[in-house]
Every structure is written in C-alpha cells, then in structure tokens.
N, C-alpha and C positions, 0 to 999 in steps of 0.2 A: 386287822393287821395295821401295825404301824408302819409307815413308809417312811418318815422321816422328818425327827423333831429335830429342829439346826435354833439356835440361840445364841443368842450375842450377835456374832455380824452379820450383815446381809450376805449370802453365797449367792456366784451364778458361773454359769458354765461356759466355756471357751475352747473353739477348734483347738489342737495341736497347734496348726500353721500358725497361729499367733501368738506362739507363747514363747519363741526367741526376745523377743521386747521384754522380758525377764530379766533378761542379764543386762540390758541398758540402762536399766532402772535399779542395778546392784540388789536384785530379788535372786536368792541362790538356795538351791536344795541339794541335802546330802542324802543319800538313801540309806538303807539298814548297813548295807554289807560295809559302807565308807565312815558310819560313826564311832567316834570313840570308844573304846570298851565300859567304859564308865559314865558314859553320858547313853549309850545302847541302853545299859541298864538301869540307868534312874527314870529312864523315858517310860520303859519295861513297865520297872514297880511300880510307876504312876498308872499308868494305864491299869493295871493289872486291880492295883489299888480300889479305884474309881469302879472297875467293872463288879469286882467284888464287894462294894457297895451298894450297887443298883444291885444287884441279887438279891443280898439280903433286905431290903426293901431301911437302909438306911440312909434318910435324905440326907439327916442331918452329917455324918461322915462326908457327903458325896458334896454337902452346902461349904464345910470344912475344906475341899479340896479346890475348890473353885477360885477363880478369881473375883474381884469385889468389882467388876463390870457383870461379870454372871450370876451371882448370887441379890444383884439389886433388886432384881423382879425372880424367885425361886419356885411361885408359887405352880408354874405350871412345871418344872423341873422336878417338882415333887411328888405331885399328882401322876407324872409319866416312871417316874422311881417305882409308886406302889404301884401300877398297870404291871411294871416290865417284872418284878421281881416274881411274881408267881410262874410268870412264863421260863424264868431263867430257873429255876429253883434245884434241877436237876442236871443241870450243864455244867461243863467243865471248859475253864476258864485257858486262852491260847492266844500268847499274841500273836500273830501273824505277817503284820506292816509295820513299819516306823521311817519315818521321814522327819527332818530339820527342816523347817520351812525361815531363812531368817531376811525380815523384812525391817531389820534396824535400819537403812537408808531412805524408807518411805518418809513421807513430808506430814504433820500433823494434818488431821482434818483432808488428807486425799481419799475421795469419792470414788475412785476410776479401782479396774479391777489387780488386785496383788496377782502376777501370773506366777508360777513356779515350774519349771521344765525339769523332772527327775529320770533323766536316764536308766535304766537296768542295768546293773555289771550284768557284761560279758553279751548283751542281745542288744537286737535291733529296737526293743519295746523300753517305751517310757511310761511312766507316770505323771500326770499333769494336774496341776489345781490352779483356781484361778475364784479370789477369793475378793466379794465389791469392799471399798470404806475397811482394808482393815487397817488399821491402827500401828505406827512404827513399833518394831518387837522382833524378837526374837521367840519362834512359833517350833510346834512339831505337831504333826498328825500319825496317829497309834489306832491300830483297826486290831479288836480283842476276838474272835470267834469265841462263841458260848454255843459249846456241840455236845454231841454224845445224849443228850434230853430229847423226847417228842418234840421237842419244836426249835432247830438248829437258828440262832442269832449270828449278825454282826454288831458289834457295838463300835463307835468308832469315835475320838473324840481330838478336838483339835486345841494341843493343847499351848499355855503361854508360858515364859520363862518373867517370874518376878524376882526382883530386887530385896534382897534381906541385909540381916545387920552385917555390917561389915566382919569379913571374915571369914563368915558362913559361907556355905555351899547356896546357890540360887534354887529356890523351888521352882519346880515346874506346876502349874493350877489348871485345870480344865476354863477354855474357851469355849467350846462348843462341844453339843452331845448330838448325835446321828447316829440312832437304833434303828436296824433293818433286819427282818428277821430274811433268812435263808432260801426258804423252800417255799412252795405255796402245793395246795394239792401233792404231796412228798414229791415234786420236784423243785432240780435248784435252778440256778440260772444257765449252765449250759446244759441241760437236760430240753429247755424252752426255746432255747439259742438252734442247739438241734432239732429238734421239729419246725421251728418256722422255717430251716432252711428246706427240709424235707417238701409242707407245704408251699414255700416260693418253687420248687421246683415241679410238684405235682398240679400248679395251675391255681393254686388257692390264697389270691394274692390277701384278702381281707385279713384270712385267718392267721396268715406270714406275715402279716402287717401288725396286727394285737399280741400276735406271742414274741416278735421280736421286743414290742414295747416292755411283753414281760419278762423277758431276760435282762433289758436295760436296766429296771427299776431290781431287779435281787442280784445283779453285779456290781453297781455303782454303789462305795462306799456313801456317799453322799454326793449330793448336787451336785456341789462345785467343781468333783472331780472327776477326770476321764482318762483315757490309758489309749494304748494303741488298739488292742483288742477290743477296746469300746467304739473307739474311732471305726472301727472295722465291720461292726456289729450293724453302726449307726448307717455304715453306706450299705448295707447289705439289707435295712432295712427302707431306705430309700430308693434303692432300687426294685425293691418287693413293691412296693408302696399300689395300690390300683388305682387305674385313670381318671376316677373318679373320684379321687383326695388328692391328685395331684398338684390343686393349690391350697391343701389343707383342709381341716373341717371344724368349721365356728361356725356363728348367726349368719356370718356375710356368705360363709361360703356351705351349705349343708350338704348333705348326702340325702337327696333325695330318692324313696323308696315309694311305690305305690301299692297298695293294699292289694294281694295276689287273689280277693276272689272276682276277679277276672269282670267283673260290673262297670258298666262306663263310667257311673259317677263315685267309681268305687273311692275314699280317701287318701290322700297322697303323709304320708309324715316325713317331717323337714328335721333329719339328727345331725343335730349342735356339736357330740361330744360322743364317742366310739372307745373304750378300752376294756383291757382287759385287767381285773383286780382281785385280790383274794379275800374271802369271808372272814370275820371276826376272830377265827382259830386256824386259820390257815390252810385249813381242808380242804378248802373247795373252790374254784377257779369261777370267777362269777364277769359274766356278760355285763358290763354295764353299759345304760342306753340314755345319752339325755336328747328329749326333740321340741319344738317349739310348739307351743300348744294354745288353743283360746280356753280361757278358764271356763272349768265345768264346777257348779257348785253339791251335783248329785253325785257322792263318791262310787257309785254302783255304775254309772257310766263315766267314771273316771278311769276305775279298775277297769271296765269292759274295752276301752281306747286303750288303756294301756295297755295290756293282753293284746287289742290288734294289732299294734306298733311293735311289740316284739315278734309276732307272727310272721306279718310285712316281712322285716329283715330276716329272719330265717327262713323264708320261701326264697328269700335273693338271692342270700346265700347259708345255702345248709350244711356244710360242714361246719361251720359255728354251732350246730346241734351237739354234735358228739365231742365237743374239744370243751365244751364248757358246762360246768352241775345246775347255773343258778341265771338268770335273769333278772337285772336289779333295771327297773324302767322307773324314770325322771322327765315328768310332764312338767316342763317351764313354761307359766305364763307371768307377763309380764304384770307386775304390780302384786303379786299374789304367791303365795309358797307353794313351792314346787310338790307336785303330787307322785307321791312313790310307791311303789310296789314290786315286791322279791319274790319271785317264785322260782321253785324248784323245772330245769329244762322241763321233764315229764310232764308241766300241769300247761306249756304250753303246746294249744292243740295241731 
C-alpha cells in the first residue's frame, strides 16, 4: 500500500494551537462552501482532470497538468501514475474537499512552515495545513475519493495557480500529489478509530495504541494536514499510549520484551519500531516489528531469532494475535542489511 507520495515541497505537520500565526503572516484559507462558483469549479475540473489521468495510467496528461517545479524531476511521478492506475481502474471519480490556501504575502526563499487555519461553516471543526518552504503563490488543496472499486482511494493534490497570457483565465497545475488508499483489511479509518477506542477501554493499551496509528494514517489527507477530529484522535491516542512508550520508542528508548520460555538466561529483544501497516493489496493488517540485533550471517538462525522476537511480544501481549493476519519481523544490525521475514499470524507458534 501506498501511504503517501508528497513532491515538490517539504510538508510537515502542526498542532491547531499554532496556526493563529496564520493570519499574522497574511496566510488565509477559504473553504468549499465560501469559494466562488467559478473558481469551486475550475478547482473541481482540475482535480477531477489530474485524477482521471492517474487512472488511466496517463503520465504524460498528468506531466501536462503540472507545474514546471513538479514536472523537473517526473520520473518517480510516473512510475507512481502506472502503480496507482490499475488499482483505480474500476473507481468512480468524487470530489470531496477543496480549499484556497493563498500564500501571495510569504517572502521568497522562506524556510519556516505556511500555516493555514480553515474553519467549517456552521461547526466548531476546522481544517488545518501547515505546509515547510513553500514558495509565495496563490495555492488550493482538492481531495478526489476514487470508490465504488475493490479497493476505495483518496487522491489528494495540492494545487498552484500560474500566470498566463494576459487576458486569459489563470491555470491552476498540480503542486503536489498524496495518494492514500482508504480501507486496509475492508476497514476504513473510523472503523479502526472505533476499535482502538473499544480496546483503550477494554485494558488493551498496545493494541489501542497501533490501531489508533492506524486510523491516523487512512484519515489524514496528507502529512501536513490535521483537522479537529484528528487533533481529537491524536489525544485520545496519547492517552491510550502504555507506560512503557511513554517516552516513546526508538534506539534510545526500546520496548524491552524478554523471551517467555520462562529460562534464566532466556534472551531479552530490544524493538526500535512498533506499527501497525497494511499488505501490498490491502487485505491484510500486518504487525510490523523492528529490534536491534547482532548480526547473524547463518539465515536459518536468522529466521529462528526472528520467529523468537515475534513470539516474545505476543506472549506480552496477546491480543495482537487476533487484531492482526501477518508478522513482518526487521533485525537491525548495525553496519549490515537488515534481515526480514513475513509470516502469516498462524505459523507463529
């Protein structure tokens, strides 16, 4: 599954509480229901345009629509065109967002991040983007769903407004492309949202901790952006969070697990990296596990540690048995490629 190809500008993401600094900086967002009826729709047919390009697996259309910052480097834009186009092939095409994001008052060459504060007619809920280096312009972001196919998309693309002959109407060109498909194992994002909260409340803080992430990653249009309901999601998985991640978990800080057959000198594994991710077709909800490891050069006790290391953490905790199909185990040793292996829950014992 793809999670999310972002091109052209650096994204990154920012609380709500700081994105009033928006309007100091003459950063200003118009939402759907407050745009023009004729700038609603050029936005529309652009987006709509661009989406039905990546379908039919035509770069060159999609290289046509682009702007000449995004088309400099296209080669990996195109290679992601024919990935996405067979998966879209059957989907019908729906906008769903559009946003003005206009950053004509930023300074050339500012590094620091574009915030956007988009209020909701009529609710307490906003939409927010907060966008690193991007370039003075006048922008808009358009999120296309591609549904009704085996495999429901978002396609979402951030788009620029260029300059033409005088006279003309101003094109609008794709800035940036953020494909995320929908569902993983045929659930979508609040399907995942709802169970993590199920298990935060059933005592199953790990497992409330991994399905929140995975609701995070099939809601968020892209990175850079977050909403109230994400904001909401995010404290609600922070609060889930278990005592034992509570200042995170990298190299510095691990999730140390000790091998459950209960032996004194039994081995302990030190995991770097805990999520939850979906398989190459989206079927299937896969455990992934990275832990630090001393290189082993005999793959047969490479496999055999791996297989421990995933045992280890499901004797810790076993409800990860039934919430997940697949075990994807990632032995890092340093100086050396990391040794993998996928196996289906069932084959571990």
């Amino acid at each position: 599954m793809i999670r999310c190809f972002s091109f052209g500008f650096r994204a990154a993401s920012l609380g709500a509480a700081l994105l009033w600094a928006a309007a100091l900086h003459g950063q200003t967002c118009i939402t759907q229901a407050n745009l023009a009826p004729e700038l609603r729709d050029r936005l529309a047919n652009t987006a709509l345009a661009l989406s039905a390009a990546v379908q039919a697996g035509d770069s060159a259309k999609v290289q046509s629509l682009a702007s000449p910052e995004f088309t400099a480097n296209f080669t990996q834009t195109a290679a992601l065109i024919a990935s996405l186009s067979a998966a879209l092939a059957h989907d019908t095409l729906h906008v769903t967002h559009l946003f003005q994001l206009d950053a004509t008052n930023r300074k050339p060459g500012d590094s620091s991040e574009a915030d956007f504060s988009c209020p909701l007619a009529a609710t307490a809920a906003e939409t927010d983007f907060s966008i690193s280096g991007l370039p003075p312009g006048l922008y808009a972001f358009a999120t296309v769903a591609a549904i009704d196919g085996p495999r429901p998309w978002q396609l979402s693309f951030l788009l620029q407004q260029q300059a033409t002959a005088p006279g003309s109407p101003a094109e609008w060109k794709m800035a940036g492309f953020y494909p995320r498909e929908s569902t993983v194992a045929g659930h979508d994002g609040l399907w995942f949202w709802r169970a993590a909260r199920d298990d935060a409340k059933g005592k199953e803080p790990l497992l409330a901790w991994l399905l929140y992430g995975e609701a995070d990653d099939l809601l968020r249009p892209a990175n850079f952006v977050t909403s109230t309901n994400l904001d909401k999601l995010r404290a609600e998985r922070h609060a889930a969070t278990p005592p034992e991640l509570g200042e995170g978990i990298g190299a510095a800080t691990p999730l140390v697990v000790k091998s459950g057959d209960a032996k004194p000198d039994s081995p302990e594994f030190r995991f770097t990296a805990i999520a939850a991710q979906p398989s190459d077709d989206s079927k299937q909800l896969i455990l992934a596990l990275h832990y630090d490891a001393a290189y082993l050069s005999d793959p047969v006790a490479g496999r055999a540690r791996n297989v421990a290391a995933a045992q280890a953490l499901l004797a810790a905790h076993k409800p990860l048995r039934t919430a997940f199909d697949r075990v994807l185990v990632i032995a890092d040793s340093e100086g050396h490629s990391p040794f993998v292996n996928d196996y289906p829950m069932a084959q571990i014992p």
